[in-house]
Z-matrix of the N, CA and C atoms (Angstrom, degrees):
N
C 1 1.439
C 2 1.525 1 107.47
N 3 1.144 2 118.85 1 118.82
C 4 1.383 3 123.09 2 178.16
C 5 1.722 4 105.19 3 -120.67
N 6 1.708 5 111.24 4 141.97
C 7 1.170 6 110.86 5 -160.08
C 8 1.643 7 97.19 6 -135.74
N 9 1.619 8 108.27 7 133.73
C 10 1.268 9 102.22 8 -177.45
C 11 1.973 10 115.10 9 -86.66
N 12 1.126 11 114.76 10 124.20
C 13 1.361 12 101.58 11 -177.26
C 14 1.460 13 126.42 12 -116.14
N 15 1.405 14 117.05 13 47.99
C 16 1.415 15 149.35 14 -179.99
C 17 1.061 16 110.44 15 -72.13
N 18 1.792 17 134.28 16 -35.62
C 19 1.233 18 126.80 17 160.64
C 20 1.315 19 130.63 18 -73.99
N 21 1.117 20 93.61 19 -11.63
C 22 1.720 21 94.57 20 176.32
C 23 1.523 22 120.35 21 -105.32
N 24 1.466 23 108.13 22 -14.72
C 25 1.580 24 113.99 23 168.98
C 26 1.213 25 108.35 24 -40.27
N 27 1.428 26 109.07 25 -37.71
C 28 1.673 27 101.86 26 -150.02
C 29 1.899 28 113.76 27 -97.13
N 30 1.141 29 102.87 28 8.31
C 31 1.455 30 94.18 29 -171.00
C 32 1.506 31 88.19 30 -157.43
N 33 1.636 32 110.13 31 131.04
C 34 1.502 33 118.43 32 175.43
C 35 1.503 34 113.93 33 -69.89
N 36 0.922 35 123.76 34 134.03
C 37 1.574 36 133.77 35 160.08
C 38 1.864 37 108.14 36 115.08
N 39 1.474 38 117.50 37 4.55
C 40 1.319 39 145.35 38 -166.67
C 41 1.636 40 80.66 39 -70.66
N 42 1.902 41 96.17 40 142.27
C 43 1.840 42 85.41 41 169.66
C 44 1.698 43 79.65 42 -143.55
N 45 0.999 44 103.52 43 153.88
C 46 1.433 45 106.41 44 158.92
C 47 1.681 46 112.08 45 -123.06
N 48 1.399 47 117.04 46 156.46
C 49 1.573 48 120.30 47 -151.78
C 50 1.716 49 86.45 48 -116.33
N 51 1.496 50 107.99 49 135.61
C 52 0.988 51 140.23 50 -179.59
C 53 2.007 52 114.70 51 -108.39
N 54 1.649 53 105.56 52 120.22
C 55 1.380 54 102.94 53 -161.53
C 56 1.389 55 105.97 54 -175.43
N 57 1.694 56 104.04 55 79.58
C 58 1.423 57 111.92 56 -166.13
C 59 1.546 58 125.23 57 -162.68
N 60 1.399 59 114.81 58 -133.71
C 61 1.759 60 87.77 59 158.76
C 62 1.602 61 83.28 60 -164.16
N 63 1.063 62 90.04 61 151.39
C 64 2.181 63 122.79 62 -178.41
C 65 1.831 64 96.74 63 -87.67
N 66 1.202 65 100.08 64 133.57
C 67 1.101 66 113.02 65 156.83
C 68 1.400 67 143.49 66 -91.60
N 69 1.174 68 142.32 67 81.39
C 70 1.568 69 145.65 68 -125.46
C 71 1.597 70 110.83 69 -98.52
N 72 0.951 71 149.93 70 107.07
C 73 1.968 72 141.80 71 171.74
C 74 1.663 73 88.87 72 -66.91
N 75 1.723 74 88.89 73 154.69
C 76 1.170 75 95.22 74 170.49
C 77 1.684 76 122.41 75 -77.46
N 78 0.693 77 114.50 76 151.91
C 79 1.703 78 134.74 77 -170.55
C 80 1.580 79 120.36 78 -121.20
N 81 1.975 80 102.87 79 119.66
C 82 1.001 81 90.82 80 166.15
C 83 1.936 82 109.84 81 -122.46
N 84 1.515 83 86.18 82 137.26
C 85 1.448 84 91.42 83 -174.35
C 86 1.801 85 112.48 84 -151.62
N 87 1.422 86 92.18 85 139.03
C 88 1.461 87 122.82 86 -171.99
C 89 1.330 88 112.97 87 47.06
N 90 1.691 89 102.67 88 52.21
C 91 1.586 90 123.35 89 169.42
C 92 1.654 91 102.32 90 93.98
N 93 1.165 92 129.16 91 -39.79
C 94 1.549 93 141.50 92 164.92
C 95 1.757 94 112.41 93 -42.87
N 96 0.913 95 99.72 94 121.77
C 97 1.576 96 119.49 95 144.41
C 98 1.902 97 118.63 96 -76.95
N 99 1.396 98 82.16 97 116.68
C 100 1.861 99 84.91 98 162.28
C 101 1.609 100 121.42 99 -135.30
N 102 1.166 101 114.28 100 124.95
C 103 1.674 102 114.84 101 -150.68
C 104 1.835 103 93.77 102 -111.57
N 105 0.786 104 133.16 103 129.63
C 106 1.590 105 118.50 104 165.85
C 107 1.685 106 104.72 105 -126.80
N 108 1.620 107 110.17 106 129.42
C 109 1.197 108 134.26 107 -160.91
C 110 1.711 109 101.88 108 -81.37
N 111 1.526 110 108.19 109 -48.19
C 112 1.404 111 122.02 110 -158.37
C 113 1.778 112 88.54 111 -107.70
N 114 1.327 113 114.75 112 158.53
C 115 1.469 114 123.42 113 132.50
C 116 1.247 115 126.98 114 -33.81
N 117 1.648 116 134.42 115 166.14
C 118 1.319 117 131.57 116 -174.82
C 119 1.528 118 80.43 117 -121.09
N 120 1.358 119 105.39 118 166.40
C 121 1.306 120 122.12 119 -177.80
C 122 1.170 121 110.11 120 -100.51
N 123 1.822 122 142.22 121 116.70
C 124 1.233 123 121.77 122 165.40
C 125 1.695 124 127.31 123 -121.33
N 126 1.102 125 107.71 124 125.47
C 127 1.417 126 106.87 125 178.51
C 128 1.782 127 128.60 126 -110.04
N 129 1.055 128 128.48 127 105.01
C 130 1.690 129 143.80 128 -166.97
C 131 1.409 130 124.95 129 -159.56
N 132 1.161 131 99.76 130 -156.93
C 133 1.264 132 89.83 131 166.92
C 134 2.052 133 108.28 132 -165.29
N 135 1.047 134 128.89 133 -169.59
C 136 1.338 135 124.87 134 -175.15
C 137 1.645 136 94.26 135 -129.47
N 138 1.018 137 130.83 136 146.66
C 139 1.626 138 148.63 137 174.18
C 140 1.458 139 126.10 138 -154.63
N 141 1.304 140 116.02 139 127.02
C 142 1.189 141 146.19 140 -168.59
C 143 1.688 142 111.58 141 -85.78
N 144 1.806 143 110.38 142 85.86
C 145 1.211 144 121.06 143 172.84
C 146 1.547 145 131.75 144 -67.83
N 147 1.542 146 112.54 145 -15.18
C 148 1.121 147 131.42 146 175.46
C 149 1.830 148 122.28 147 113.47
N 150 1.880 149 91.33 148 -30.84
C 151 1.754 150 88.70 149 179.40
C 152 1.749 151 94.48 150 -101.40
N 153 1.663 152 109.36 151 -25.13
C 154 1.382 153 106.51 152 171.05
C 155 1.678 154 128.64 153 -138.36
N 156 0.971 155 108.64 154 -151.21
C 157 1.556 156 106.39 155 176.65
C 158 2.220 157 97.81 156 -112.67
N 159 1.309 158 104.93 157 152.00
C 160 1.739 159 83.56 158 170.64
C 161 1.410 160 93.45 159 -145.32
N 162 1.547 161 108.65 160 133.53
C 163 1.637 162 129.31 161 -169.81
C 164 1.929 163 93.76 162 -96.05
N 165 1.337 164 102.47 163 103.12
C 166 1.827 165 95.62 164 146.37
C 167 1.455 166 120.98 165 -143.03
N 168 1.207 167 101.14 166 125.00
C 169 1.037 168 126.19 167 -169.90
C 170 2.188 169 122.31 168 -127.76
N 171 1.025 170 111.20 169 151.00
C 172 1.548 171 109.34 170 -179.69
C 173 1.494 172 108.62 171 -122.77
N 174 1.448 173 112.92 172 132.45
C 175 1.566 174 113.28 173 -169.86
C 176 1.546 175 111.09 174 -118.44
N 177 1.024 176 111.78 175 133.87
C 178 1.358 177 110.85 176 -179.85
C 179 1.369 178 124.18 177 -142.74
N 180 0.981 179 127.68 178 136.45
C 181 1.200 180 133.42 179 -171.28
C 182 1.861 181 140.73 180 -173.46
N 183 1.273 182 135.55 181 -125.30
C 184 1.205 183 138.35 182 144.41
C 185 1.373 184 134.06 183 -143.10
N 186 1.515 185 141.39 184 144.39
C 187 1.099 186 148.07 185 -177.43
C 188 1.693 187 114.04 186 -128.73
N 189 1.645 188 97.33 187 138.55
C 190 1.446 189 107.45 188 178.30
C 191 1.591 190 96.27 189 -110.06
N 192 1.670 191 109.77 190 123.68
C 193 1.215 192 159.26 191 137.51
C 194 1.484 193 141.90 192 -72.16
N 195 1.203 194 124.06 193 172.49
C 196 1.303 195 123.60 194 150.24
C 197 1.329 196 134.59 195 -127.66
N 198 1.404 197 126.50 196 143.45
C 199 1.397 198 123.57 197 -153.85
C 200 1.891 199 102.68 198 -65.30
N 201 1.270 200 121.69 199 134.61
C 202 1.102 201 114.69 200 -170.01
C 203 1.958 202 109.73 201 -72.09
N 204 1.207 203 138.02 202 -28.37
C 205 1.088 204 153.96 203 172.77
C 206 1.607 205 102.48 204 -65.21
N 207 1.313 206 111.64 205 -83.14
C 208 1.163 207 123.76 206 -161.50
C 209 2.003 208 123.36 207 -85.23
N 210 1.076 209 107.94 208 2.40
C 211 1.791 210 120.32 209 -159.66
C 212 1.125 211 118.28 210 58.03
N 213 1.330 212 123.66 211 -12.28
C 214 1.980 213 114.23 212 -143.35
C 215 1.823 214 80.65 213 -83.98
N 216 1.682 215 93.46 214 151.31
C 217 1.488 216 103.75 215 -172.77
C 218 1.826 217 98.07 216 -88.63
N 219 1.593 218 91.19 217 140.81
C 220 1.382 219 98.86 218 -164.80
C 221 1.869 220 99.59 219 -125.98
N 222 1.119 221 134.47 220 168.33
C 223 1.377 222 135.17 221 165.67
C 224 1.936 223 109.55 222 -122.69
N 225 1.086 224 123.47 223 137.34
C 226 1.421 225 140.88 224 -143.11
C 227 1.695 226 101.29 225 -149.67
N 228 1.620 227 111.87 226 117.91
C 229 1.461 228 118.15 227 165.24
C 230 1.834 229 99.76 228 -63.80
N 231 1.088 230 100.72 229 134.62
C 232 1.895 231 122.17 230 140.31
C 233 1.466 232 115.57 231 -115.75
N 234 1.031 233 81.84 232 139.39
C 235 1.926 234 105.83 233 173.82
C 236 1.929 235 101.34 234 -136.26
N 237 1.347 236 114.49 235 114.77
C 238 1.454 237 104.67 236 164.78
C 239 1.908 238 94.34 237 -134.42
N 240 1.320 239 96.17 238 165.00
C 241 1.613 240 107.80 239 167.41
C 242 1.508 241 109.30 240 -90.04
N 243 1.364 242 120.38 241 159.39
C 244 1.658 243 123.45 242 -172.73
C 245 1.868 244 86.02 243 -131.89
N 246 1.142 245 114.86 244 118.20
C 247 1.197 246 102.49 245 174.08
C 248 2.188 247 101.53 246 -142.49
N 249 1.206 248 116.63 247 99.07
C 250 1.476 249 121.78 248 -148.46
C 251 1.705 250 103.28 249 -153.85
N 252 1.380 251 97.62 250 140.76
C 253 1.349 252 95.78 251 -151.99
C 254 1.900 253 95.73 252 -115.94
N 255 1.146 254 126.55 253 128.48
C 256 1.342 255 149.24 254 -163.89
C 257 1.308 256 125.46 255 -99.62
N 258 1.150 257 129.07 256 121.90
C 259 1.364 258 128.81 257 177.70
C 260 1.479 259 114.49 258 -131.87
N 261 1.710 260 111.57 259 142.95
C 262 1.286 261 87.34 260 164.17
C 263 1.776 262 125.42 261 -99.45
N 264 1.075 263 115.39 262 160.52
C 265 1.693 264 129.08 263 -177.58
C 266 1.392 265 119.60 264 -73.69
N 267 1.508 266 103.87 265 84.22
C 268 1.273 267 97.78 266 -177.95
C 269 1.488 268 122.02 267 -100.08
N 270 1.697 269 109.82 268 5.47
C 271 1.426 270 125.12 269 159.67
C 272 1.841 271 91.53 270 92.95
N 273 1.051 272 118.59 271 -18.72
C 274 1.952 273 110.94 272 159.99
C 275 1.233 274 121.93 273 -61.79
N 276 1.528 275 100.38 274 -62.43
C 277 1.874 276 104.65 275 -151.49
C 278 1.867 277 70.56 276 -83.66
N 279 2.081 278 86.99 277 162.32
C 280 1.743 279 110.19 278 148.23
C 281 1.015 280 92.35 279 -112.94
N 282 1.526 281 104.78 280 140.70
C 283 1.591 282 144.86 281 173.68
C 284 2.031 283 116.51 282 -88.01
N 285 1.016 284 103.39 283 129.50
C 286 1.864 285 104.25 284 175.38
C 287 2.105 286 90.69 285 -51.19
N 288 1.147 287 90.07 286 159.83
C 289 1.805 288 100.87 287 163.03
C 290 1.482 289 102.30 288 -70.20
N 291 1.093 290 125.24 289 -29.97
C 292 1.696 291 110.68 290 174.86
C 293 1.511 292 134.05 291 -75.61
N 294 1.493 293 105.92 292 15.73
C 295 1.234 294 120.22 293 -170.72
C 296 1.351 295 119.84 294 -126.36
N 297 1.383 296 113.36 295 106.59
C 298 1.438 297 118.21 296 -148.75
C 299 2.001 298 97.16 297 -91.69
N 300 1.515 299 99.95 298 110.89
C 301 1.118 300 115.58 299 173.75
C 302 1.999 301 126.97 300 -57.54
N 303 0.981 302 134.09 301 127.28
C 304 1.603 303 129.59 302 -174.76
C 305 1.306 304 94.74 303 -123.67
N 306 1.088 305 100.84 304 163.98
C 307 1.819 306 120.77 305 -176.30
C 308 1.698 307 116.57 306 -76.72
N 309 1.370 308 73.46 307 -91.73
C 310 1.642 309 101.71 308 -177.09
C 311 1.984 310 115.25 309 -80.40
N 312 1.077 311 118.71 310 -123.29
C 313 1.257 312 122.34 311 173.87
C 314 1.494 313 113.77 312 -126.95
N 315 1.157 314 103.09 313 8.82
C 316 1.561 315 133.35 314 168.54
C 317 1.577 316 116.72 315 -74.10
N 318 1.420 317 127.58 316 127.88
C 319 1.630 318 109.18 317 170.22
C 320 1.880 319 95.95 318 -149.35
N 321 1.158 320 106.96 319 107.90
C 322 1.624 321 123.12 320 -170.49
C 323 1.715 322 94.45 321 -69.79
N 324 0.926 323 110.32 322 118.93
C 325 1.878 324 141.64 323 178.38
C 326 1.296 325 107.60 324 -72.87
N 327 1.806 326 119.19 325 -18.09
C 328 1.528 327 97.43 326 -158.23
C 329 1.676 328 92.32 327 -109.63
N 330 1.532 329 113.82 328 -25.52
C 331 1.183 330 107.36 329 176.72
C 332 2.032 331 129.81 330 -70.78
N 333 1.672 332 87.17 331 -15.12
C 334 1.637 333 93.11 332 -176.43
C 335 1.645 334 105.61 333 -97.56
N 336 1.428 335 115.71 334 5.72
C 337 1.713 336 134.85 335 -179.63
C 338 1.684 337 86.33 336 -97.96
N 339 1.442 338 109.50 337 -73.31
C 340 1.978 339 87.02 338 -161.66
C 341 1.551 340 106.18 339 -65.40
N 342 1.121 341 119.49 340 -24.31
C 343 1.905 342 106.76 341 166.93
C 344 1.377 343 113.96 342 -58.50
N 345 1.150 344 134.71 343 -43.28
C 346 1.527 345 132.51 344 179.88
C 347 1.918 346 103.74 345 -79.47
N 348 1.729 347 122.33 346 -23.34
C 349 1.274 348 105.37 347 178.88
C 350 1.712 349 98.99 348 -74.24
N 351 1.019 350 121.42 349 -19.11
C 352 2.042 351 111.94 350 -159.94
C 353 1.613 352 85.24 351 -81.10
N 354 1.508 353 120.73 352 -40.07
C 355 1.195 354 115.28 353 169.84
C 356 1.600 355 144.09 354 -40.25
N 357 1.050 356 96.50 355 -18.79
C 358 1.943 357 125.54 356 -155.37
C 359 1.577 358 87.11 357 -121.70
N 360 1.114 359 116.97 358 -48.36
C 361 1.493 360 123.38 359 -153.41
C 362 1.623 361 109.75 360 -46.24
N 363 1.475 362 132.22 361 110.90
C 364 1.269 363 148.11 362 161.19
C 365 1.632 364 98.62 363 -30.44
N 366 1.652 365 90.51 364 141.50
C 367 1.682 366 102.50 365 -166.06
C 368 2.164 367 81.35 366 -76.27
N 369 1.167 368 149.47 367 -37.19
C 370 1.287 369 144.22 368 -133.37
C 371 1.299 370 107.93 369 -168.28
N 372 1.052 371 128.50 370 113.55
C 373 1.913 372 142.84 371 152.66
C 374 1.343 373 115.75 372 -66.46
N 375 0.914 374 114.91 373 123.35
C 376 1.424 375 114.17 374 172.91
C 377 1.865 376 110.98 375 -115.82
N 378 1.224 377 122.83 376 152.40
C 379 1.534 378 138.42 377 -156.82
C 380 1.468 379 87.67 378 -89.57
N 381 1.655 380 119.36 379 -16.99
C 382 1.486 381 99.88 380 -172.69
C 383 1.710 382 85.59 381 150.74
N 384 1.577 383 119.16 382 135.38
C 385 1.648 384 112.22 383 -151.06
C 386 1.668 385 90.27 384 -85.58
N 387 1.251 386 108.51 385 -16.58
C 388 1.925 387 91.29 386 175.07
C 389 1.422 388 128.61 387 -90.07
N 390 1.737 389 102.94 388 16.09
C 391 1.541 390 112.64 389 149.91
C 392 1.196 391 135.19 390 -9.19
N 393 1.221 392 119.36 391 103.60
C 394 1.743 393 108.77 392 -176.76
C 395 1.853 394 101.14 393 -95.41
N 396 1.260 395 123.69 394 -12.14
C 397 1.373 396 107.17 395 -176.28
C 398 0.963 397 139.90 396 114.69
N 399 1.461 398 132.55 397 -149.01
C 400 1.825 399 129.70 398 144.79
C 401 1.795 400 96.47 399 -147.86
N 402 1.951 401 85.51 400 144.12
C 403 1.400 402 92.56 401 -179.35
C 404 1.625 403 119.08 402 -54.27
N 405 1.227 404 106.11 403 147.35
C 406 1.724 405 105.00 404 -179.36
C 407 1.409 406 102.76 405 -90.84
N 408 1.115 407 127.40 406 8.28
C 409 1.287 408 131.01 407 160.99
C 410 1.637 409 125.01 408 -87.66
N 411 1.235 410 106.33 409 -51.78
C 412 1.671 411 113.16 410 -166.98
C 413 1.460 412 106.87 411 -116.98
N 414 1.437 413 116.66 412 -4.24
C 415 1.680 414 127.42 413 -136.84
C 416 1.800 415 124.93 414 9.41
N 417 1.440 416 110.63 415 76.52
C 418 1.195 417 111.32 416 172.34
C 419 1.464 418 102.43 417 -97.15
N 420 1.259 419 119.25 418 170.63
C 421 1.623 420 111.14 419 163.74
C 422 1.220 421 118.31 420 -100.48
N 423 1.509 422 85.86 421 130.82
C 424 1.996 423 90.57 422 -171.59
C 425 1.708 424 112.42 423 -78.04
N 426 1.080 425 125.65 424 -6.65
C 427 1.700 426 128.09 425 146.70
C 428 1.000 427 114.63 426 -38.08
N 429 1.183 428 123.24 427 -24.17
C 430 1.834 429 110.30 428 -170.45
C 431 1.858 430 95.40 429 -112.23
N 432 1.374 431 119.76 430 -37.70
C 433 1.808 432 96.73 431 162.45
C 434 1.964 433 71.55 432 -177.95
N 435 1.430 434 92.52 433 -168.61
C 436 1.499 435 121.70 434 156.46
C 437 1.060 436 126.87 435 -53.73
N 438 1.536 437 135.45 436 130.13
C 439 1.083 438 122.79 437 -150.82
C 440 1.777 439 96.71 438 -127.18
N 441 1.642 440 113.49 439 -3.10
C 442 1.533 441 116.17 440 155.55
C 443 1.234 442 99.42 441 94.19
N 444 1.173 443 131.29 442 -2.27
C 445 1.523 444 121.25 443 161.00
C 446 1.888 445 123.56 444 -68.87
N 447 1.435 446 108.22 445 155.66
C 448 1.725 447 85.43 446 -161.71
C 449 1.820 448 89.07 447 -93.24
N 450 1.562 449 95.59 448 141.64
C 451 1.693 450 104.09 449 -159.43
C 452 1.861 451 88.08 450 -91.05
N 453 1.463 452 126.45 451 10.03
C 454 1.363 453 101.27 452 170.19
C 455 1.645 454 107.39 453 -62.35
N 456 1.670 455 99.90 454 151.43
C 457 1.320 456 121.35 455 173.17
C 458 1.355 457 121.22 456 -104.37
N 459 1.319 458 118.11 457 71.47
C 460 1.553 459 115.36 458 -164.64
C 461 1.730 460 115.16 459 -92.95
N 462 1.224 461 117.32 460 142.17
C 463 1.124 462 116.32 461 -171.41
C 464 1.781 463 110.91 462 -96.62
N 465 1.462 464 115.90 463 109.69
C 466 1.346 465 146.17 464 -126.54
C 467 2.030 466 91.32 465 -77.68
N 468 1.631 467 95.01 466 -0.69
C 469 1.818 468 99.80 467 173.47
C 470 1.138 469 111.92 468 -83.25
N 471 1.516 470 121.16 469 -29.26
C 472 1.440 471 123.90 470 172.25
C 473 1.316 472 116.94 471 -124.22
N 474 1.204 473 111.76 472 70.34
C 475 1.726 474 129.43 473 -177.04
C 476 1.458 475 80.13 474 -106.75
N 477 1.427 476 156.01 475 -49.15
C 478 1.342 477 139.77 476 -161.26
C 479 1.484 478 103.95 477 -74.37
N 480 1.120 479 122.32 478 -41.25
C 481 1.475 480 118.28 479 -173.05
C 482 1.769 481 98.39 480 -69.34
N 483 1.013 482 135.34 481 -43.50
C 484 1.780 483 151.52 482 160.55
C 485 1.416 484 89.94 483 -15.72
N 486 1.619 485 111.36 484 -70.42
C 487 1.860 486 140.83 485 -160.60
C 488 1.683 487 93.01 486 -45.25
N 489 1.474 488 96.83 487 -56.89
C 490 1.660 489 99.22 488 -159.82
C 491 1.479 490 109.66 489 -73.63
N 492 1.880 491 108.11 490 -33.47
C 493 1.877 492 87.89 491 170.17
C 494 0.890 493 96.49 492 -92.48
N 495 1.445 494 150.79 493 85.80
C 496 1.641 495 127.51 494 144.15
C 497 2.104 496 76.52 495 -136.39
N 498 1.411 497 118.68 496 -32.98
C 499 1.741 498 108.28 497 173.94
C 500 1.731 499 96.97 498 -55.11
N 501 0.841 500 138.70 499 -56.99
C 502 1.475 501 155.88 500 -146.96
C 503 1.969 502 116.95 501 -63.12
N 504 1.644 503 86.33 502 -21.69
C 505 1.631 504 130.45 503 -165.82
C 506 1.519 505 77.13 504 -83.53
């Protein structure tokens, strides 16, 4: 979504209303895959404070993932706020790093939405919080039953002393 903001340059207190949907690439980040099927929904608006432009907006929508426990691919609502303040680059003023510079009278919606979703983005998805996983032994998924491996957790420094009571048995 790209939005022209030429009417509002020119006069302080100008807002223009935001009411559409972002288009997202899939993303991979911090080892995660995130795939999104549909558009996100966004509703805000952009307004003209006088030293800048200020984007707020609320996004909502869905993302395909994978369950962090179990792999099976799952789909998950996001909702984050975008609230980011805009200027354009006219190569005079310096700008704080928090102030996302635009060119022309142009300011692309979908790229300042997936920077604020990786932002928002939950460290882990889960398929459902009573997830049991996959064995760390065989990796079956223990959602579907027991998979018969023995779930002791022995610490592989005292597997000899283990040796000597199980002869002793």
């Amino acid at each position: 979504m790209t939005i022209d903001v030429s009417t509002i340059l020119k006069e302080i207190g100008d807002r223009i209303e935001l009411d559409g949907e972002v288009y997202l690439s899939d993303t991979d980040f911090l080892g995660e895959l995130y795939h999104f099927d549909k558009p996100l929904r966004i509703a805000g608006h952009i307004s003209n404070t006088g030293s800048c432009l200020i984007l707020t907006a609320e996004c909502t929508g869905y993302v395909n993932t994978r369950c962090a426990r179990c792999m099976k691919d799952i789909t998950v609502p996001v909702e984050f706020e975008i609230d980011e303040s805009l200027a354009q680059d006219d190569g005079k003023e310096s700008y704080d790093d928090d102030v996302i510079l635009f060119g022309d009278v142009n300011i692309d919606i979908d790229d300042i939405a997936a920077d604020n979703f990786l932002m928002n983005v939950e460290g882990k998805y889960l398929c459902g919080e009573d997830c049991k996983g996959l064995c760390p032994k065989c990796g079956s998924d223990l959602n579907k039953g027991d998979c018969g491996c023995n779930s002791e957790n022995i610490d592989p420094r005292w597997s000899a002393l283990i040796d000597i009571m199980n002869k002793d048995k």
